[in-house]
C-alpha positions as CSV (number, residue, x, y, z in Angstrom):
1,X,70.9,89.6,-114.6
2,X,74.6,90.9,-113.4
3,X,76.8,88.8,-111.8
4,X,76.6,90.2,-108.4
5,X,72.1,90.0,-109.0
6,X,73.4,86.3,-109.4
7,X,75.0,86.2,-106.2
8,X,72.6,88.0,-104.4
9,X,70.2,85.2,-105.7
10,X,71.8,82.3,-104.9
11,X,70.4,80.0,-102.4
12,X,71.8,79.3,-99.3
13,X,73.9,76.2,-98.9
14,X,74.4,74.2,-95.1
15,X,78.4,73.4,-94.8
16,X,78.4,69.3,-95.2
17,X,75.3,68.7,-96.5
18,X,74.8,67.3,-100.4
19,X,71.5,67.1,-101.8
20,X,70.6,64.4,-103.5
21,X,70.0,64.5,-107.6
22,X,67.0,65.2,-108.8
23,X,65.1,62.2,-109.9
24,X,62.1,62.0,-112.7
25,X,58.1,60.9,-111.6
26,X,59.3,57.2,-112.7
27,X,62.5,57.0,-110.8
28,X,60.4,58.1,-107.6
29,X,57.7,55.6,-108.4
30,X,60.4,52.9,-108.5
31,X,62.7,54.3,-105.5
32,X,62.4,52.0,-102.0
33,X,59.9,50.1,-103.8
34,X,59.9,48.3,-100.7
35,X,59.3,50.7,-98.0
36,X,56.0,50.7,-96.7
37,X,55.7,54.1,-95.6
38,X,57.6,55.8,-98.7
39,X,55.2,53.6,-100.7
40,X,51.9,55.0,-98.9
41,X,53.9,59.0,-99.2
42,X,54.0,58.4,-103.2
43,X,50.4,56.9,-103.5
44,X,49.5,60.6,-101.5
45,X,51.4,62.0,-104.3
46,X,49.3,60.0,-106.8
47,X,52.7,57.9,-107.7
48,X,51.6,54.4,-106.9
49,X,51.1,52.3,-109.9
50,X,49.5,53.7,-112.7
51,X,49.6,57.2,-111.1
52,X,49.9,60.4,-113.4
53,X,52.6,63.0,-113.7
54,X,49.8,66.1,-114.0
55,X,49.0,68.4,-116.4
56,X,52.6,68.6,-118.2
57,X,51.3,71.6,-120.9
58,X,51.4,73.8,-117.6
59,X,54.5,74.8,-116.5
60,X,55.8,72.5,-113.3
61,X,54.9,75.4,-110.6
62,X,52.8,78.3,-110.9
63,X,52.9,81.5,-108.2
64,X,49.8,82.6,-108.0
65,X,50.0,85.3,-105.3
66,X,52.3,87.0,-102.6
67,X,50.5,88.4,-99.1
68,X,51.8,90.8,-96.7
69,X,49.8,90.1,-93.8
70,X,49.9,92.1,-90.1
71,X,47.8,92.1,-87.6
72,X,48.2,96.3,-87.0
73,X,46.5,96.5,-90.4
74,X,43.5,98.2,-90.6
75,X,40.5,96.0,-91.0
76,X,39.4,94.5,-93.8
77,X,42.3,95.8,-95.9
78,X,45.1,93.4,-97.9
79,X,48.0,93.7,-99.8
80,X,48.0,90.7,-102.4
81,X,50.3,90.9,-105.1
82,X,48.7,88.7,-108.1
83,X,51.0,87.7,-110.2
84,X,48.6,87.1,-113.2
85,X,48.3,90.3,-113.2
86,X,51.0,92.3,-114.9
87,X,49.0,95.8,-114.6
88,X,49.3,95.5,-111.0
89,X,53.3,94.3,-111.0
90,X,54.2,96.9,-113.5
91,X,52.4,99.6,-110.9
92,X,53.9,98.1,-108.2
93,X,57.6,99.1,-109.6
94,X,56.7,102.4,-110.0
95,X,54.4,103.4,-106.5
96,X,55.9,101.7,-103.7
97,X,53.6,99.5,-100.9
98,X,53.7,102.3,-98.0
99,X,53.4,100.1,-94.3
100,X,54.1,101.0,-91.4
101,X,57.2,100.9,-89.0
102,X,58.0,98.4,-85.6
103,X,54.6,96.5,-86.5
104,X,55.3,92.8,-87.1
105,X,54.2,91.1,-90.5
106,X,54.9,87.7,-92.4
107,X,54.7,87.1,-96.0
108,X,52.5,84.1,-98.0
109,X,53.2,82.7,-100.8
110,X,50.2,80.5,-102.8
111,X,51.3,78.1,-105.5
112,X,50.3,75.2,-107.4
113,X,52.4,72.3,-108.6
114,X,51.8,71.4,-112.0
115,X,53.0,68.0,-112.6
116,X,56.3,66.1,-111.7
117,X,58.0,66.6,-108.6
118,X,59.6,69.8,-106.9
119,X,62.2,69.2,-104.8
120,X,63.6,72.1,-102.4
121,X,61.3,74.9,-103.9
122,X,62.4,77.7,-102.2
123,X,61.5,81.8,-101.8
124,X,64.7,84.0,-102.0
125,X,63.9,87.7,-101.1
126,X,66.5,90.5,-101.8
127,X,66.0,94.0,-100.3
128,X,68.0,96.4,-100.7
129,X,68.0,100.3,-99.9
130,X,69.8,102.3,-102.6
131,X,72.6,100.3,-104.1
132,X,73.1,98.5,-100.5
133,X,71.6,95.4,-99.8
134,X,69.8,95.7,-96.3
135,X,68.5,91.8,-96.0
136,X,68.2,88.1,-98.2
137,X,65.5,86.2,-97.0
138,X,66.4,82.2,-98.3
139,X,63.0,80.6,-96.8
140,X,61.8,76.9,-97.4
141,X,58.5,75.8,-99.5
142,X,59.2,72.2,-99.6
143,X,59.6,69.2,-101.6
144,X,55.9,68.7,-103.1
145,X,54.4,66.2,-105.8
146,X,52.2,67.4,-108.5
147,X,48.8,69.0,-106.9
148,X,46.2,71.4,-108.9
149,X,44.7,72.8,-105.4
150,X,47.0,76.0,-104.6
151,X,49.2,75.7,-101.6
152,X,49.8,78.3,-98.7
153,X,53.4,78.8,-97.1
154,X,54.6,81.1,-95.0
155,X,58.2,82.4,-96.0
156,X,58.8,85.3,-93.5
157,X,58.1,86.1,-90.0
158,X,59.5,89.3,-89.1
159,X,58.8,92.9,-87.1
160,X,59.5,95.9,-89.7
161,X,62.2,98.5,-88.4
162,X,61.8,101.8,-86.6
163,X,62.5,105.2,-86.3
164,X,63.8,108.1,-88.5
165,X,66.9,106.2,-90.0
166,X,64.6,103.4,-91.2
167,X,61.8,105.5,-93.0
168,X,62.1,105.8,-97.0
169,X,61.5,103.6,-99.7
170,X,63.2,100.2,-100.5
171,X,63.2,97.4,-103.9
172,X,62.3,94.0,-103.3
173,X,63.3,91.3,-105.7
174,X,61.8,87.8,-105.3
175,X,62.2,84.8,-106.4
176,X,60.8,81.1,-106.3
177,X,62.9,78.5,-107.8
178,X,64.3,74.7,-106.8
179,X,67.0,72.9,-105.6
180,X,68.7,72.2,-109.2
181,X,68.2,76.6,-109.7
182,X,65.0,75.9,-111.6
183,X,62.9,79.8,-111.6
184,X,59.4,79.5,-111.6
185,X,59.0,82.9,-111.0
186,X,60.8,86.2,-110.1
187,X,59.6,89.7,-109.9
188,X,60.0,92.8,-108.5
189,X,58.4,95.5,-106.2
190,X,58.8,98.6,-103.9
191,X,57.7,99.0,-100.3
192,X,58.0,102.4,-98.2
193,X,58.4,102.4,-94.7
194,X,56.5,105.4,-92.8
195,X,54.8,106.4,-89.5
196,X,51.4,104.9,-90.6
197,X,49.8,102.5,-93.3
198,X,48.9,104.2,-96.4
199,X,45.7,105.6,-96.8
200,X,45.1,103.2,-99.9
201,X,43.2,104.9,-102.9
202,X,40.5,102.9,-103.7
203,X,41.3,102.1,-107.4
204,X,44.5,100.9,-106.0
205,X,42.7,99.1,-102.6
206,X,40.6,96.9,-104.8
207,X,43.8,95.7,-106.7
208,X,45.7,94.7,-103.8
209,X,42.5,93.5,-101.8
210,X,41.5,91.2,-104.2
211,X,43.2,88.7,-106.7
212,X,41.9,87.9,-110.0
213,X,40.2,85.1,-110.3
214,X,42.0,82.0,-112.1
215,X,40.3,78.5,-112.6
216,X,43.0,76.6,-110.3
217,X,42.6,78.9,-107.6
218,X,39.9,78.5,-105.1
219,X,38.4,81.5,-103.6
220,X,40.9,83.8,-101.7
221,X,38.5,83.8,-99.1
222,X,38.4,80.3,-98.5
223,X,42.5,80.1,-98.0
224,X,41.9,82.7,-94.8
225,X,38.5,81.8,-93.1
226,X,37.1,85.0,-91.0
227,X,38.2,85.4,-87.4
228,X,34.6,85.1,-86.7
229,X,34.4,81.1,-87.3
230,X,37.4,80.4,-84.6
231,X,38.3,76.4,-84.8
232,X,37.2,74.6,-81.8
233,X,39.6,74.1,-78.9
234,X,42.3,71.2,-79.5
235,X,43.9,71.1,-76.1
236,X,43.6,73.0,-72.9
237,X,46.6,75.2,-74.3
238,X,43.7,76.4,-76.3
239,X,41.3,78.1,-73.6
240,X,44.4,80.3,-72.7
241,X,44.1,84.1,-73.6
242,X,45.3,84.3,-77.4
243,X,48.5,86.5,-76.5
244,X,49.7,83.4,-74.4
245,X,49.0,80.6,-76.7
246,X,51.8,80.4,-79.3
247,X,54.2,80.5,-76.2
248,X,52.7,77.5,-74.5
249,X,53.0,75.4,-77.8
250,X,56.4,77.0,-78.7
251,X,57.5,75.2,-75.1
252,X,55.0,72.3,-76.0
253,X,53.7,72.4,-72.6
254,X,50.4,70.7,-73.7
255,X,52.7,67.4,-74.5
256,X,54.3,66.9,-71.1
257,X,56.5,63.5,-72.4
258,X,59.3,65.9,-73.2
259,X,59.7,67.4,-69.6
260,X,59.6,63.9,-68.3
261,X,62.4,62.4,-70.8
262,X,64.5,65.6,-69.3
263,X,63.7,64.8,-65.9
264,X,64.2,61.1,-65.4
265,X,67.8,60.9,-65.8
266,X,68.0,63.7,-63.2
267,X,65.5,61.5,-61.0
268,X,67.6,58.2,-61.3
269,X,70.8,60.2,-59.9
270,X,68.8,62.1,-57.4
271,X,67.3,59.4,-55.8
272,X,70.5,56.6,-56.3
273,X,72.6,59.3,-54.4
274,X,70.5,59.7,-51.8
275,X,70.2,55.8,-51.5
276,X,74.3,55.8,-51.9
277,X,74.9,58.7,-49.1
278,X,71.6,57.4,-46.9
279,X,70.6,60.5,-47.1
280,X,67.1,62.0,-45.3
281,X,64.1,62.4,-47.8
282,X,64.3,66.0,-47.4
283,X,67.0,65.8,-50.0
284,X,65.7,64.0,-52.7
285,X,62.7,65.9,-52.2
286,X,64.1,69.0,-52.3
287,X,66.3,68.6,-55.6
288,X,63.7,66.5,-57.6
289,X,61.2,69.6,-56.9
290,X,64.1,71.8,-58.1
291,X,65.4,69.6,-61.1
292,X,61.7,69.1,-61.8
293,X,61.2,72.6,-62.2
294,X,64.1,72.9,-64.2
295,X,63.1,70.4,-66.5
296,X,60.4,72.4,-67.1
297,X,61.9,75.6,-67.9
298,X,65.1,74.0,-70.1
299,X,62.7,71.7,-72.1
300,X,60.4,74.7,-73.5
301,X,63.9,76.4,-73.9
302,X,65.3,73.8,-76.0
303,X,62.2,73.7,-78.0
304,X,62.1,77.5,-78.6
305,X,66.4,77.2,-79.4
306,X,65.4,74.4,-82.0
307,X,62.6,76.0,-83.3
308,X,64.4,79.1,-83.9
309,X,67.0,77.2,-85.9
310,X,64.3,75.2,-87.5
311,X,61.3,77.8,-88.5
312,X,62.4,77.0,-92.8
313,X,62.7,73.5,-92.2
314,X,59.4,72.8,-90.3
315,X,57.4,74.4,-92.7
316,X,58.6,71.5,-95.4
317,X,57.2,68.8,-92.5
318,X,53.4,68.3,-92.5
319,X,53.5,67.5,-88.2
320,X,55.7,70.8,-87.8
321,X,54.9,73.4,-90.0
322,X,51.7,74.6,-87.8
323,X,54.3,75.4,-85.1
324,X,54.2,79.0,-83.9
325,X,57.0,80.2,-85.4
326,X,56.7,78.3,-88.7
327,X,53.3,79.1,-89.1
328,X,54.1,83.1,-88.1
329,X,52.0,83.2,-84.9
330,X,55.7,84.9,-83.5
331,X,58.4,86.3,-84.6
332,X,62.3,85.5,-84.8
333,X,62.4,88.6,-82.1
334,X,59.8,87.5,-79.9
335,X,60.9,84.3,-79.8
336,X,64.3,85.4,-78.7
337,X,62.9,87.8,-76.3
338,X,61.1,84.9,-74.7
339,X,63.7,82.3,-74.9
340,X,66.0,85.0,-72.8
341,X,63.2,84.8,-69.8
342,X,63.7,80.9,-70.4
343,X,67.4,80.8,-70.0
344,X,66.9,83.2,-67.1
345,X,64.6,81.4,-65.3
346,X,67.2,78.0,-65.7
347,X,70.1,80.4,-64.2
348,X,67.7,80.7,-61.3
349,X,67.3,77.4,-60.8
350,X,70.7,76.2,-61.5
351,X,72.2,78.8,-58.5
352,X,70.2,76.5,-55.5
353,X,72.7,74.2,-56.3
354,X,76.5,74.0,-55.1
355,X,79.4,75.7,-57.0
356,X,80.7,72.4,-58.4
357,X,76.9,71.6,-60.0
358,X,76.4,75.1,-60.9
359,X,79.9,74.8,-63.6
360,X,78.7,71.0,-64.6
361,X,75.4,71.9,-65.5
362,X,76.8,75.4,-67.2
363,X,78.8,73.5,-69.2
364,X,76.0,71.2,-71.0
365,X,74.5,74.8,-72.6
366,X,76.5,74.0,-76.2
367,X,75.0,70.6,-76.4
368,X,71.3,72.7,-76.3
369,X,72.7,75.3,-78.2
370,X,73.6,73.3,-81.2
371,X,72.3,70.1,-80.9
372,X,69.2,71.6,-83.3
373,X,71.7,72.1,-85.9
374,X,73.0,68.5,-86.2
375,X,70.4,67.5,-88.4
376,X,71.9,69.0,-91.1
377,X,75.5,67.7,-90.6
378,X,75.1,63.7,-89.2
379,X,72.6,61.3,-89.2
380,X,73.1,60.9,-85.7
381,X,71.5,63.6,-84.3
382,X,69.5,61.7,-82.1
383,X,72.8,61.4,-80.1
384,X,73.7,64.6,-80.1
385,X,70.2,64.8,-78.3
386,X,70.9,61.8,-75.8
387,X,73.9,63.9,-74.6
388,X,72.3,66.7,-74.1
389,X,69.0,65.0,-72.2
390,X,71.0,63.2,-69.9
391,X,73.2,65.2,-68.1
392,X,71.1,65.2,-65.8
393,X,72.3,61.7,-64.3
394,X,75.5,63.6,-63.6
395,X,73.9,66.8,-62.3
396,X,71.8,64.9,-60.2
397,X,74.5,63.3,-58.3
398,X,76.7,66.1,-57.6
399,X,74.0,68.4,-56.3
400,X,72.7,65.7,-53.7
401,X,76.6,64.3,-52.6
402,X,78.5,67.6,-53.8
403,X,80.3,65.7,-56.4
404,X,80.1,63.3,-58.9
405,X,80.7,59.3,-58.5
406,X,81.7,58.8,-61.9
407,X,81.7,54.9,-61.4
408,X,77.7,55.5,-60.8
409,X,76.8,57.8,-62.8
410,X,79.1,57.9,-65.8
411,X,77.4,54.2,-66.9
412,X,74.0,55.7,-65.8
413,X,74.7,58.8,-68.1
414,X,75.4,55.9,-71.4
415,X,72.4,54.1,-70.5
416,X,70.1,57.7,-70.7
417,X,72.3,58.3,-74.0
418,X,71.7,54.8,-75.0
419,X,67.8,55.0,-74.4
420,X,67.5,58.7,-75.7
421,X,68.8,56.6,-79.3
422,X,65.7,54.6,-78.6
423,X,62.7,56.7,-77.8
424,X,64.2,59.7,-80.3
425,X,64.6,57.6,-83.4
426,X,61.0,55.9,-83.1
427,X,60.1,59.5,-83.0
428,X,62.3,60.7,-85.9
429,X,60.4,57.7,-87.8
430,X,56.9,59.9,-87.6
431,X,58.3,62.5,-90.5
432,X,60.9,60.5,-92.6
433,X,59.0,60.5,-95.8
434,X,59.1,64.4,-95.3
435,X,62.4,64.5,-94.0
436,X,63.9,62.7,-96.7
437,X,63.1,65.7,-99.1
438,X,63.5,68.5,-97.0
439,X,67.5,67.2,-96.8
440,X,67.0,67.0,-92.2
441,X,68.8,63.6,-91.6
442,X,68.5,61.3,-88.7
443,X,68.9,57.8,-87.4
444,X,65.0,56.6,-88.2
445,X,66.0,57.4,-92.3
446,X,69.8,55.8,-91.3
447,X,69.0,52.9,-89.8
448,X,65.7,52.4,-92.1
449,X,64.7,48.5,-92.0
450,X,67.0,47.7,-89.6
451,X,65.2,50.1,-86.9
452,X,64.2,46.9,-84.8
453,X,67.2,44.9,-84.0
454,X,69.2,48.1,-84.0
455,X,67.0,49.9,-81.5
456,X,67.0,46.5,-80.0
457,X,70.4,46.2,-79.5
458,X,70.3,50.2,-78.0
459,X,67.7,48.9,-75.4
460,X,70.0,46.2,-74.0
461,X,73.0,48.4,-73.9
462,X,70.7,51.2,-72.1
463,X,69.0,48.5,-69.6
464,X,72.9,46.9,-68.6
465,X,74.6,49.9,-68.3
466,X,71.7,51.3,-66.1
467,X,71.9,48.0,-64.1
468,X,75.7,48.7,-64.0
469,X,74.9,51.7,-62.5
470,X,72.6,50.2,-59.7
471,X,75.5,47.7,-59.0
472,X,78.1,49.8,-58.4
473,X,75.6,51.7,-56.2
474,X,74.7,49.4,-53.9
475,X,71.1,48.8,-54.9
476,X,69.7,45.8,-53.9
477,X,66.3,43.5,-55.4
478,X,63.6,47.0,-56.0
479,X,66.1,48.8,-58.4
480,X,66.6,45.8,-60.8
481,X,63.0,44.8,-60.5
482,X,62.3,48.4,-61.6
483,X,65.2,47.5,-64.7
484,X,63.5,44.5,-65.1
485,X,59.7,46.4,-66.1
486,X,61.6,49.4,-68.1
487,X,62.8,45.9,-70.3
488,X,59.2,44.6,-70.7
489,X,58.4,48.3,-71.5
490,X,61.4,49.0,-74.0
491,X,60.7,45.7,-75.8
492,X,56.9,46.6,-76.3
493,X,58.1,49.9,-77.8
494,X,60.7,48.5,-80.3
495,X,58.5,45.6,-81.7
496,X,54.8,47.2,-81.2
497,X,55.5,49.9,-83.1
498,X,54.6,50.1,-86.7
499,X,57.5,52.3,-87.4
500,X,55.1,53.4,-91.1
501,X,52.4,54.8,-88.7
502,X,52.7,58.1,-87.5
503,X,50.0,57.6,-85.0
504,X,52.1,54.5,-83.9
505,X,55.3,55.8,-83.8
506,X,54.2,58.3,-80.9
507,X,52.3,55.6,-78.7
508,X,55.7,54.1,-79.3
509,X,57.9,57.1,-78.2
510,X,55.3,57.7,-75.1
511,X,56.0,53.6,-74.1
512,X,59.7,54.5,-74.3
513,X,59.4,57.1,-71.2
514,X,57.4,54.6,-69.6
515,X,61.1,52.7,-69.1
516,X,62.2,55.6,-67.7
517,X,59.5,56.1,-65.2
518,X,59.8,52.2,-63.6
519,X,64.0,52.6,-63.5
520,X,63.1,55.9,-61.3
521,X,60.1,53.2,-60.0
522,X,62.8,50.8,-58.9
523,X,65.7,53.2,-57.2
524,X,63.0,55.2,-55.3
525,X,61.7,51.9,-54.0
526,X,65.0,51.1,-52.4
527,X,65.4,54.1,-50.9
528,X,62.1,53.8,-49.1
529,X,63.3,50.2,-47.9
530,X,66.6,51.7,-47.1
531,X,64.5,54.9,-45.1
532,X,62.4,52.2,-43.3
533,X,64.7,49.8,-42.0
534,X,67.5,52.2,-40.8
């Protein structure tokens, strides 16, 4: 391969980030001996005591097949490049796959890992048109352990281009390999863009249709059960028309916590201004139906920004990678399409409030904007995420007394950042043993066995700071009662939670936004005293 083939191949790096050296089966078995829920990852892997390595007279990965899937194809046709089958690759470099333009499509890949360990398996995709190379496709697999069953990962999500400029035929050269440059497997293959889908000859139709048969691979038809046998309903997200569906999980609207976490802080400020200014309850009612609202519509668009950023990465996380745009119900396009009705919507919202509110809360759109990317770079991205969460105890008080008190609500805004360190790491804790390989950092894998008395330490700071807050605002016995639950709350959280548990570590984040709900508890029950004795 030339030098410039060599560049064209090499993976994609992030600025800042070092991966870690790749470590044998017995230097895995040995690492964080300790750690409960590393120890309960490796015995999934079959790496607990006395575990094997696999088969090692097979090489470490095998690619079985490569899928072009669409839904505009015509029924009960495939294209399925088998790459046992050197017949069909050889054919495929001389007649090129002929689909058809503007229709979206994704690409599977199906593997199987061997033995040993695979650590940032990757697909690299180089198309070019002529001597010029039109796209490089550098998608995540995943860090895997040895495991004979064939796996299923989705490496592109995309919408093929249109019109007369795009039409004509183009070379595609792949390649699956691992973080240390390791290739498992690399070939080569032509696809044609045109009007319509080919018109497949039949000797050719049975050879993409259907894969050979190989003992380690199960049925193709079991990896793609028939439409006709839908799974039943998970949540009520699910009785929605299907068009509608992957837009009401890409916002996560069927897991409301997140909206709330938004709207708290903004509820605290709202409601301790109006207490501060003895203002009528038209006014708090008026901006906590508008910043509720808006918590709403800049949650799902925060979700759909980090999902956008994180499509690769959350296919490497077994909680994330049946998202919809990880799991290629959208695309890149549609997703950006919807997330521009999103950001619209928040503009909406945002101009019922006064200029000086309308610039504050403008300014907080980088936090959003890149706070998905801080994974990558710090292991505190959970306070990258507490910024960005609690603006709202600044926005809240300038749209209700037309400016901000910054000896309020600056402490307010460090006890939201403070908190957000709290509930976000206990969630960050649900995917550590996948984080870990997939190189996304974070507080729960920084702080590791000292989660409790750190997070303990965050829940005081949060709890003062907000009772700062209610001090230098006046607030009399109700607020710091309200404090004085969100403390019984926080504390349940950090020492209840069995931070090797998935299912634990969400009761845990959901107790955290309790605390948040009784601080809001304890201002709006002031106010009401405040309402009925003036």
């Amino acid at each position: 391969m030339s030098t410039q083939e060599e560049d064209d191949f090499a993976a994609n790096t992030t600025p800042g980030y070092k991966p870690t050296a790749a470590k044998s089966v017995d230097e895995y078995q040995k690492l964080d001996a300790n750690d409960e829920s590393l120890a309960r990852w490796k015995a999934s892997l079959g790496l607990g005591p006395g575990g094997t390595a696999g088969d090692t007279s097979k090489p470490k990965v095998t690619v079985h097949t490569l899928e072009l899937i669409s839904p505009s194809l015509p029924a009960g046709r495939k294209i399925v490049v088998d790459l046992h089958n050197p017949n069909q690759l050889s054919e495929m470099r001389k007649a090129p796959i002929q689909v058809k333009e503007g229709v979206e499509y994704s690409v599977q890949i199906n593997f199987s890992v061997n033995h040993s360990i695979v650590t940032g398996a990757r697909y690299i995709q180089v198309v070019k048109r002529g001597p010029l190379k039109v796209e490089k496709v550098d998608a995540m697999l995943g860090s895997y352990g040895f495991q004979p069953e064939p796996r299923t990962v989705t490496v592109v999500n995309d919408e093929f281009p249109k019109g007369m400029m795009a039409r004509g035929e183009y070379n595609v050269k792949s390649r699956v390999q691992d973080l240390d440059g390791e290739v498992f497997a690399e070939w080569e293959w032509l696809f044609k863009i045109a009007k319509e889908w080919a018109r497949f000859r039949p000797s050719y139709a049975s050879k993409l249709a259907a894969p050979r048969r190989f003992p380690s691979l199960r049925p193709y038809a079991s990896l793609h059960p028939p439409a006709s046998a839908p799974s039943p309903p998970t949540s009520w997200v699910d009785r929605l028309p299907p068009k509608v569906r992957p837009y009401m999980y890409l916002i996560r609207i069927d897991k409301p916590i997140g909206t709330l976490l938004l709207f708290y802080p903004c509820a605290w400020s709202i409601t301790m201004a109006a207490y501060a200014t003895n203002a009528p309850p038209s006014v708090p009612l008026t901006y906590l139906s508008l910043f509720g609202l808006g918590a709403l519509v800049m949650r799902g668009a925060g979700c759909t920004i980090n999902d956008m950023w994180d499509r690769n990465l959350d296919k490497a996380v077994e909680r994330t990678k049946t998202r919809p745009l990880a799991n290629g119900d959208i695309t890149p396009r549609q997703a950006f399409r919807f997330l521009g009705v999103q950001l619209t919507a928040g503009l909406g919202v945002l101009t019922q409030l006064n200029w000086y509110s309308i610039f504050l809360g403008a300014s907080s759109l980088s936090l959003v904007v890149v706070y998905p990317f801080m994974k990558r770079v710090t292991d505190w991205p959970q306070a990258v995420l507490g910024l960005a969460f609690n603006w709202g105890a600044l926005l809240g008080w300038s749209a209700v007394a037309g400016s901000v008190d910054w000896s309020v609500a600056l402490p307010l805004y460090a006890g939201g950042v403070c908190w957000t360190l709290v509930y976000d790491t206990i969630y960050a804790h649900q995917d550590k043993a996948d984080d870990v390989h997939a190189g996304i950092r974070s507080t729960a894998l920084y702080f590791g066995e000292r989660t409790r008395p750190v997070l303990t330490a965050f829940s005081a700071s949060a709890l003062s700071l907000v009772s700062y807050a209610g001090y230098a605002a006046g607030h009399g016995a109700p607020f710091f009662v309200g404090t004085g639950f969100a403390a019984l709350q926080l504390a349940r959280a950090v020492y209840g939670t069995d931070y090797a548990s998935r299912a634990s570590c969400w009761r845990g984040f959901v107790g955290c936004g309790w605390a948040g709900f009784w601080i809001w508890m304890g201002a709006l029950g002031d106010y009401a005293l405040l309402q009925m004795l003036g």
